[in-house]
C-alpha distance (Angstrom), angle and dihedral (degrees) to the residues before:
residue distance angle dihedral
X1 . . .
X2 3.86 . .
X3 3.85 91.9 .
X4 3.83 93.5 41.5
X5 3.83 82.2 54.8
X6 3.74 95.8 41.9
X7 3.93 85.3 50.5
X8 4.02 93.5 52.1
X9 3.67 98.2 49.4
X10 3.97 86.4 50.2
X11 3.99 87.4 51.8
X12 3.65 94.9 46.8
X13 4.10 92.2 46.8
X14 4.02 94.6 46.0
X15 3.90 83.0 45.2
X16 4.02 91.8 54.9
X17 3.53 91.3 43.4
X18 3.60 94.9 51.8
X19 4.02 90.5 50.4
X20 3.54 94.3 41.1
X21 4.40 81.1 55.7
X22 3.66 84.1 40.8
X23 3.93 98.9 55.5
X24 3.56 101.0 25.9
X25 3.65 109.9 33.8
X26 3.85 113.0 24.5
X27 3.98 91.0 56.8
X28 4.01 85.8 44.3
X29 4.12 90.0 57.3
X30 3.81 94.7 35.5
X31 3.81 89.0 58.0
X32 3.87 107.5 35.2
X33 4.28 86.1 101.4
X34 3.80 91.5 62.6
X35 3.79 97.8 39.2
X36 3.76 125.2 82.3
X37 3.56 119.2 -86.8
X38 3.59 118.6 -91.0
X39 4.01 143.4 109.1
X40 3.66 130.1 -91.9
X41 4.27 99.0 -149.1
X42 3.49 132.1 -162.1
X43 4.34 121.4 6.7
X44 3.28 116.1 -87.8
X45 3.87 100.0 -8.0
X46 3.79 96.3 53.8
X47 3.59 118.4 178.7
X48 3.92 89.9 -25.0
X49 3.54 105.3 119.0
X50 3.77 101.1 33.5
X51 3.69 80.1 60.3
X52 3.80 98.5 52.1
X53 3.97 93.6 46.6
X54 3.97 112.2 130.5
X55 3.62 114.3 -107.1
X56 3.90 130.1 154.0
X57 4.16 116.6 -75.8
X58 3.37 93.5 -129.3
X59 4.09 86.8 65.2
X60 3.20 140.2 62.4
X61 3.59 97.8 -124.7
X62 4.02 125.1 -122.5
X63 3.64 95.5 -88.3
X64 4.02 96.6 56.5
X65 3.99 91.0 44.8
X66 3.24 86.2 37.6
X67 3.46 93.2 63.7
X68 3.68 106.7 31.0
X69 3.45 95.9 56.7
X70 4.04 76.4 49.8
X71 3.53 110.5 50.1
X72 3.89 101.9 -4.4
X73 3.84 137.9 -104.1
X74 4.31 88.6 -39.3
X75 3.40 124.5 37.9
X76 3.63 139.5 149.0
X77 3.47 133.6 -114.4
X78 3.94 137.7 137.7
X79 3.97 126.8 -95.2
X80 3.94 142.4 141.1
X81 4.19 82.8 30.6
X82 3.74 98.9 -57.9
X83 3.58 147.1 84.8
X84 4.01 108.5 -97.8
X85 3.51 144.2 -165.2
X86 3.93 104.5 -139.6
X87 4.16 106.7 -158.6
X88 3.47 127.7 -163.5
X89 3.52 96.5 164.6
X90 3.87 119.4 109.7
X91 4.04 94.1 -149.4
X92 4.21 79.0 50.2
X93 3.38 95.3 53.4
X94 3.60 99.5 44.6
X95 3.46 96.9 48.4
X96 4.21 84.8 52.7
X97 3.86 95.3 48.6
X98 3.87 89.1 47.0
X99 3.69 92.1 47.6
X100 3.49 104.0 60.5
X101 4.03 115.1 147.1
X102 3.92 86.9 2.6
X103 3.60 105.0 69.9
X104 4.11 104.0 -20.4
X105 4.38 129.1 42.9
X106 3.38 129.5 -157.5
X107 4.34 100.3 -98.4
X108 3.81 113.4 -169.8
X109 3.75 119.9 172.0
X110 3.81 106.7 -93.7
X111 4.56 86.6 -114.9
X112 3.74 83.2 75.0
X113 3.74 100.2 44.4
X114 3.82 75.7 54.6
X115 4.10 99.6 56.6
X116 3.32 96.1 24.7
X117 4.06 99.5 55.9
X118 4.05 117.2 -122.0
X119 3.85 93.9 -102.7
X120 3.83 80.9 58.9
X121 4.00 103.9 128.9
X122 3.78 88.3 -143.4
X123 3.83 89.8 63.3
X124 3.94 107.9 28.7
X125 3.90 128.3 96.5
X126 3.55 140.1 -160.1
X127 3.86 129.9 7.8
X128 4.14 79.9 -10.9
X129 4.08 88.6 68.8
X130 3.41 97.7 32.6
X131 4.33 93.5 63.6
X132 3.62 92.8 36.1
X133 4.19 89.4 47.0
X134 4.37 86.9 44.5
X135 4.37 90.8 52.2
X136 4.05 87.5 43.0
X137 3.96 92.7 50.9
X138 4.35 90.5 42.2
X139 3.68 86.3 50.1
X140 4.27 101.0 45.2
X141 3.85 78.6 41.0
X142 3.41 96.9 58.1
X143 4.02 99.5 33.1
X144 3.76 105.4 45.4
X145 3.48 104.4 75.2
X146 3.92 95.2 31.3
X147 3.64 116.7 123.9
X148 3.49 96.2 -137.4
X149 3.66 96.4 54.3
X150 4.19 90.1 43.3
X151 3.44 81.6 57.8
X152 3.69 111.0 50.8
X153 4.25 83.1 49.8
X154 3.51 81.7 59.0
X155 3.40 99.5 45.1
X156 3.63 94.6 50.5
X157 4.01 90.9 43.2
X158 3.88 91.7 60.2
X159 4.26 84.5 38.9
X160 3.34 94.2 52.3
X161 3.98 96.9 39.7
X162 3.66 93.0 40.9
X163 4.53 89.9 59.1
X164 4.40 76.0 63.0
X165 3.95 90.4 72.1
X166 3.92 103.9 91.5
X167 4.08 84.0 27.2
X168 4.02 122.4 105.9
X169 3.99 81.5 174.9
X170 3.88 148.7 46.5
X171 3.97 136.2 176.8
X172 4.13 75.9 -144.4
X173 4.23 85.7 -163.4
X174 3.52 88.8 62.6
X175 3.74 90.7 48.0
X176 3.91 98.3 45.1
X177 4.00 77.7 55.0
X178 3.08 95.8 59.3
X179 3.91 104.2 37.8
X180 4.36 77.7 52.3
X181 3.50 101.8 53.9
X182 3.28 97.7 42.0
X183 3.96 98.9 48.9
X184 4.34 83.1 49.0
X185 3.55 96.3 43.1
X186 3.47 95.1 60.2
X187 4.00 97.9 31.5
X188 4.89 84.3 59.7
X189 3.18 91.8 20.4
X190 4.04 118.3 32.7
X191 3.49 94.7 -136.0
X192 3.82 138.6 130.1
X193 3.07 137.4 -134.8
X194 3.87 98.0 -116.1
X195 4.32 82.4 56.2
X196 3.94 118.5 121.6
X197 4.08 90.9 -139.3
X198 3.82 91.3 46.3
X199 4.28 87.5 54.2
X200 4.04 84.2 46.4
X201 3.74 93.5 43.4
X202 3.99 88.6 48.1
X203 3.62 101.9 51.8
X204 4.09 89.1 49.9
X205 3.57 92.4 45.2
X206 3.81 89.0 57.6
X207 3.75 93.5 50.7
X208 4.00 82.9 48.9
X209 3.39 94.7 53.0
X210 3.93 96.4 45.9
X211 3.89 91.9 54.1
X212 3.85 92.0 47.4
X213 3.74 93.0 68.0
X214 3.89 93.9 30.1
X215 4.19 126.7 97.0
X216 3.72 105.9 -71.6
X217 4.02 94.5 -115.4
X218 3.71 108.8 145.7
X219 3.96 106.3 -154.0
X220 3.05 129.3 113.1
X221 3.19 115.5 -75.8
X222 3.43 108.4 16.3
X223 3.64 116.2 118.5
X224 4.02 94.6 -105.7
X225 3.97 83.7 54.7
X226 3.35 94.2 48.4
X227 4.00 94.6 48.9
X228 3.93 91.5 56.2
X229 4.03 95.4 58.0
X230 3.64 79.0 39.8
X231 3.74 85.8 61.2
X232 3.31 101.6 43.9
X233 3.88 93.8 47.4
X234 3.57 87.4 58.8
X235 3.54 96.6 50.7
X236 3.48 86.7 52.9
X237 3.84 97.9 57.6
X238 3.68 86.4 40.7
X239 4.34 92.5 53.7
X240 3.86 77.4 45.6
X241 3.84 98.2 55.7
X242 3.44 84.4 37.4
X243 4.36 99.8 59.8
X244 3.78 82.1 40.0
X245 3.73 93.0 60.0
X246 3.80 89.8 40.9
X247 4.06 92.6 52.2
X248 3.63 98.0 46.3
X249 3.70 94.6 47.5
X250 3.39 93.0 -149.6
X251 4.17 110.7 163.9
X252 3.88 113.6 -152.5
X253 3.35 95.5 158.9
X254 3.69 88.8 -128.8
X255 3.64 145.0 130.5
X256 4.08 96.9 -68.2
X257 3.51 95.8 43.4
X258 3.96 94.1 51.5
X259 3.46 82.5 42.2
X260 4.48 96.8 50.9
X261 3.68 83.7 49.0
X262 3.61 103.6 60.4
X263 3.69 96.5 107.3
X264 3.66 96.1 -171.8
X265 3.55 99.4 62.2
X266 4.16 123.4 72.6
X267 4.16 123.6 -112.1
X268 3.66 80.8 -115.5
X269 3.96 94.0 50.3
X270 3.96 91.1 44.0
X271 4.02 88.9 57.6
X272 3.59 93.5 46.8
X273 3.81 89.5 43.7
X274 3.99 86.6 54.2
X275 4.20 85.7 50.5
X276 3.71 99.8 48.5
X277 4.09 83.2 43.1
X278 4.17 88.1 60.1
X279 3.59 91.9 37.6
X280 3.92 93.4 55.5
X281 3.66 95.5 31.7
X282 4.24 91.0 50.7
X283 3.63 103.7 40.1
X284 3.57 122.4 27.6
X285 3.94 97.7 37.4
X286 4.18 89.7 52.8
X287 3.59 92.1 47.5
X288 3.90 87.2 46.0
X289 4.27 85.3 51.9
X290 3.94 84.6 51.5
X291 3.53 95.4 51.1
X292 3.87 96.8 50.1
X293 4.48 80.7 51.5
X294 3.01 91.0 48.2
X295 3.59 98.5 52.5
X296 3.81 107.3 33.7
X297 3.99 78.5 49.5
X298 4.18 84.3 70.2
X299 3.89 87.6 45.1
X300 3.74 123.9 63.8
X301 3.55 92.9 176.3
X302 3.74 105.8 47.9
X303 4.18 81.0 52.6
X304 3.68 82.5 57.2
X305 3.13 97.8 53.8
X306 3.77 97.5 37.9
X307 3.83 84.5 52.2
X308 3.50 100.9 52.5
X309 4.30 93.5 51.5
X310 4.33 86.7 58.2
X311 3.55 87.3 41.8
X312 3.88 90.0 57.2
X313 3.95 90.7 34.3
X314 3.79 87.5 55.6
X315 3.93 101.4 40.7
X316 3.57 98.4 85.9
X317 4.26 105.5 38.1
X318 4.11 112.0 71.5
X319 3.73 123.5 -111.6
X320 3.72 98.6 -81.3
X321 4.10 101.0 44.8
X322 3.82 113.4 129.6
X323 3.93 107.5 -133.5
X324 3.74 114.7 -104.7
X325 3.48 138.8 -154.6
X326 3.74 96.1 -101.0
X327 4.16 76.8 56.1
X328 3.68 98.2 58.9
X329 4.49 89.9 38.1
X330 4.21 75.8 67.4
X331 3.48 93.1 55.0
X332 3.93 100.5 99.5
X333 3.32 106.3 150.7
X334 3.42 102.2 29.3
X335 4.10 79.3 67.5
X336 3.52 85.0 58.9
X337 3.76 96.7 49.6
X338 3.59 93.2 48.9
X339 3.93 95.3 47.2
X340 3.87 87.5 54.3
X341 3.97 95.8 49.9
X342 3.81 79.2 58.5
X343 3.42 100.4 49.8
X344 3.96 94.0 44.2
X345 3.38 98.4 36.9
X346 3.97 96.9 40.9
X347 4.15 90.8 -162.6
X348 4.01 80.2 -172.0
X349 3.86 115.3 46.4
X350 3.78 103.3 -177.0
X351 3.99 133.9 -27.5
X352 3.56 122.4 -130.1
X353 3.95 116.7 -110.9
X354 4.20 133.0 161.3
X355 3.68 133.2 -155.8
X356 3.64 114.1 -104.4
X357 3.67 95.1 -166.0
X358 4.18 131.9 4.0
X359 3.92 109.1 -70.5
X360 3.51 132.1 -173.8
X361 3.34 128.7 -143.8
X362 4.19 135.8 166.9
X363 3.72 87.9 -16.4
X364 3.26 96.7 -47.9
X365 4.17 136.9 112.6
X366 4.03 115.1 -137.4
X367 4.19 92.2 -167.7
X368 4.18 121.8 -132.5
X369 4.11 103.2 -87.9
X370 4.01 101.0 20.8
X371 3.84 107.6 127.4
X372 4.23 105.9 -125.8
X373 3.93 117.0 -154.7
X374 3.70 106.6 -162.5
X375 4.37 92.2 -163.6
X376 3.96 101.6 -144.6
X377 3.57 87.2 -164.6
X378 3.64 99.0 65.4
X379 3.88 94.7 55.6
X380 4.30 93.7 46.9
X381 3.92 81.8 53.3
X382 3.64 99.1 41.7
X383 4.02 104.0 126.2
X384 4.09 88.9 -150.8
X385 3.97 92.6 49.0
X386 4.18 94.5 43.3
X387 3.97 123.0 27.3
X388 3.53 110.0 -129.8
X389 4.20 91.2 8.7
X390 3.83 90.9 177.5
X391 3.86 89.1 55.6
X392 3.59 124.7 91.4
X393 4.03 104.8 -135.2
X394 3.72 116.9 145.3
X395 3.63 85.1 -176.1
X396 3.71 90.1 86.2
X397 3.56 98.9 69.4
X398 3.81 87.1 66.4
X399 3.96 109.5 127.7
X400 3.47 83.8 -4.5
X401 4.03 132.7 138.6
X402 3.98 107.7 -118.2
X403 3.77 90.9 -171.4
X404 4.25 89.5 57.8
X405 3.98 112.6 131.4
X406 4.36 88.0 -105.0
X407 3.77 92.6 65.6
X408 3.82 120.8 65.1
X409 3.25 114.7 140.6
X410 3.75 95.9 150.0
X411 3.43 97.4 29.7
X412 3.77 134.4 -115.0
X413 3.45 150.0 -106.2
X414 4.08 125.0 32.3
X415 4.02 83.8 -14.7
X416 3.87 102.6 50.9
X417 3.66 100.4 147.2
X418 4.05 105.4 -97.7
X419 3.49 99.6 -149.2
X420 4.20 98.3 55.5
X421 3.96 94.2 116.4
X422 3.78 91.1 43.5
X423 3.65 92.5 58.8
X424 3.84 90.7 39.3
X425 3.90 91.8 58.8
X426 3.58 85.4 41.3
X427 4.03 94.2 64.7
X428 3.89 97.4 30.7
X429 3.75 92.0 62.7
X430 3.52 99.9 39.8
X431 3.73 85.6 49.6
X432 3.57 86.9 47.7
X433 3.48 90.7 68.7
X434 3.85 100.7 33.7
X435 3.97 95.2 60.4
X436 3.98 90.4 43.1
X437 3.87 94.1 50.0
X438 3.45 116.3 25.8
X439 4.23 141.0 23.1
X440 3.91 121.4 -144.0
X441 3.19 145.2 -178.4
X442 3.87 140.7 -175.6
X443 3.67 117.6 -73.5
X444 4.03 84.7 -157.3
X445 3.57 137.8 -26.1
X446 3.82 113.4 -61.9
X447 3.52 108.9 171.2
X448 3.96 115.5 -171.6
X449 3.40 113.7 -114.9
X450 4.09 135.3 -158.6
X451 3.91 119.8 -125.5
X452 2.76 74.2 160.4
X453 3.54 89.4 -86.5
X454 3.67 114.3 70.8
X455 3.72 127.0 -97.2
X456 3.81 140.2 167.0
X457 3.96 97.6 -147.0
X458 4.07 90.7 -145.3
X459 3.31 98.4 35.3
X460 3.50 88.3 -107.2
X461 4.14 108.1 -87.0
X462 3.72 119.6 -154.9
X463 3.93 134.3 -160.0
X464 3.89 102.1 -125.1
X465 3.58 127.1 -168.2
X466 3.99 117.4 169.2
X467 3.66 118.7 -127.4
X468 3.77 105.7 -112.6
X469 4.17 94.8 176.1
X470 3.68 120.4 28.3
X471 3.86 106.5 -112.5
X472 3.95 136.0 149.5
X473 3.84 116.6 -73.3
């Protein structure tokens, strides 16, 4: 009985093998003739980790010049576990990011699926994305240009700014995290910094965060392990805050309530909603405040000039006026400044996509069930798409369309990221207030660096000095 057992499980591996050869690898061979040119590297691991290997944001990294110069702008090669079609192309990309649930899908490694939570909007497809995407574009639509929210990112600008006073130093990461959280905390949530639940939701939310970009290794423990109870603690508080809400019948006509009355999505889609809300709202928009720092810190006359438009903005309101939306409308060039720190500091390198059926494109065949990584990065630094690419000069976007196929910096398509002009007021106030109040400069070089996520290494710490009489940078 022991043998005839022995003797199945062999049959049943050898027989998933041979399928896993069969679905994987025979289509791979049949179609390398049709496919771009390219290499598929090591077993197993393929081109993975070459891919993954720090470099600074504002490159493209040795394994993407590498392999343009190479193979071209798309090539093939294998990562995450799967064949892939790597694109540097903007036409590529483009057509990818406008062909989402026709010919492309949204294709995140299953670890994410796993920290993030599968009514996460990052990973879900279909009619799933589509109502979660619709509540997230009523709710920026209705926020952004509310007074009340304007002025609780004021608020917490001048809070945050104000804590610099007896300071000669700041890890300015850490306190473009904080100024972030707070200001989304209590635009879903209604809570203030000075709350018990938003201290408890904090602390979680950092262990979250930490397992999100660790090594997938669920036991317990590790950081990945850690970041899922860390997840579902928050979720937790949040369902909590949420019955709360629902008992008291309280109407703000905020956020949460908007949010609790969105009858076509799921309790469990609304809390996830909430998590992907703090998750974009926290991360991406402080390290997009770091980037314009850190960039404006390497040019004394794009500070200047960035100066001199708040000065003008703030010349005719009194000391205590909240900035409006009619404010931030004025704030030309601080659009520009902001649209550069994106494009130099690329805080999102590529997405992750697959082909849902065989597509051709320039000659070439992308097969049904390869992942495709259109790498944003590539086309912001492309020397033949932006003069000077390497250069920081928010003086080209002058007269210029921001929406162009060469800049996407929060994607495209049905997935454009929903909350761009949130984080975008989000950095032009607090800037607002930086240039008008204090100078900086760097403690020591921090350079940003692609992991591909985004990091500042040191946190990025600043010199500060407050401004005590107005005078010329």
């Amino acid at each position: 009985m022991v043998v005839f057992g022995a003797c199945l499980f062999l049959v049943l591996l050898v027989g998933l093998v041979l399928r896993s050869i069969f679905n994987h690898y025979i289509p791979l061979f049949l179609n390398l003739g049709l496919t771009p040119k390219g290499c598929f590297g090591l077993p197993l691991i393929g081109e993975t980790l070459s891919l993954l290997k720090p470099h600074s944001s504002n490159s493209l990294g040795s394994f993407i010049q590498q392999h343009c110069s190479r193979y071209g702008k798309i090539f093939k090669s294998h990562v995450f576990g799967y064949p892939a079609i790597v694109s540097c192309d903007q036409e590529l990309n483009y057509f990818i990011l406008q062909n989402e649930d026709k010919l492309f899908q949204c294709s995140y490694p299953k670890p994410i699926h796993g920290v993030l939570g599968k009514f996460s909007m990052l990973v879900v497809v279909g009619d799933t994305h589509k109502r979660l995407r619709n509540t997230a574009l009523t709710l920026v639509s209705t926020s952004k240009s509310k007074p009340e929210y304007l002025n609780d990112i004021d608020r917490e600008a001048t809070r945050i700014l104000n804590s610099w006073e007896t300071k000669k130093q700041v890890i300015f990461c850490e306190e473009a995290r904080k100024f972030t959280f707070n200001v989304i905390v209590k635009q879903v949530l209604g809570l203030t910094p000075d709350d018990p639940q938003t201290t408890k939701i904090l602390e979680d939310f950092l262990t979250f965060m930490k397992g999100l970009i660790s090594f997938p290794l669920k036991i317990p423990g590790t950081p990945y392990a850690r970041a899922v109870k860390a997840r579902i603690r928050i979720s937790s508080t949040v369902k909590a805050i949420v019955e709360e809400r629902r008992r008291n019948g309280e109407k703000k006509g905020d956020f949460l309530e908007t949010l609790l009355s969105a009858n076509t999505l799921s309790e469990d889609e609304k809390v996830s909603f909430v998590l992907d809300s703090l998750l974009g709202g926290y991360e991406t928009t402080s390290l997009l405040m770091a980037m314009a720092v850190h960039f404006l810190g390497q040019s004394p006359i794009a500070l200047r000039q960035l100066k001199l438009e708040h000065q003008n903005i703030r010349k005719d309101k009194k000391k205590d006026d909240y900035l409006n939306w009619e404010d931030y409308r004025k704030m030309e060039f601080t659009q520009n400044v902001i649209n550069e720190a994106l494009r130099c500091g690329n805080i999102v390198k590529f997405v992750h996509r697959k082909a849902i059926k065989d597509v051709r494109f320039k000659g070439y065949l992308i097969p049904c069930g390869w992942k495709v990584l259109p790498v944003f990065s590539a086309v912001h630094l492309d020397p033949s798409l932006h003069q000077d690419a390497l250069q920081f000069n928010p003086w080209r976007w002058e007269n210029q369309n921001q929406t162009c196929k060469k800049f996407t910096p929060f994607g495209g398509g049905p997935r454009f990221c929903p909350g761009s002009e949130l984080a975008k007021v989000e950095t032009a106030f607090f800037l607002h207030h930086l240039v008008l109040n204090f100078r900086w400069e760097p403690k020591e070089v921090d350079t940003p660096m692609a992991y591909p996520y985004v990091e500042f290494l040191r946190g990025l710490p600043l010199e500060v000095e407050r401004i005590l009489v107005e005078s010329s940078i």
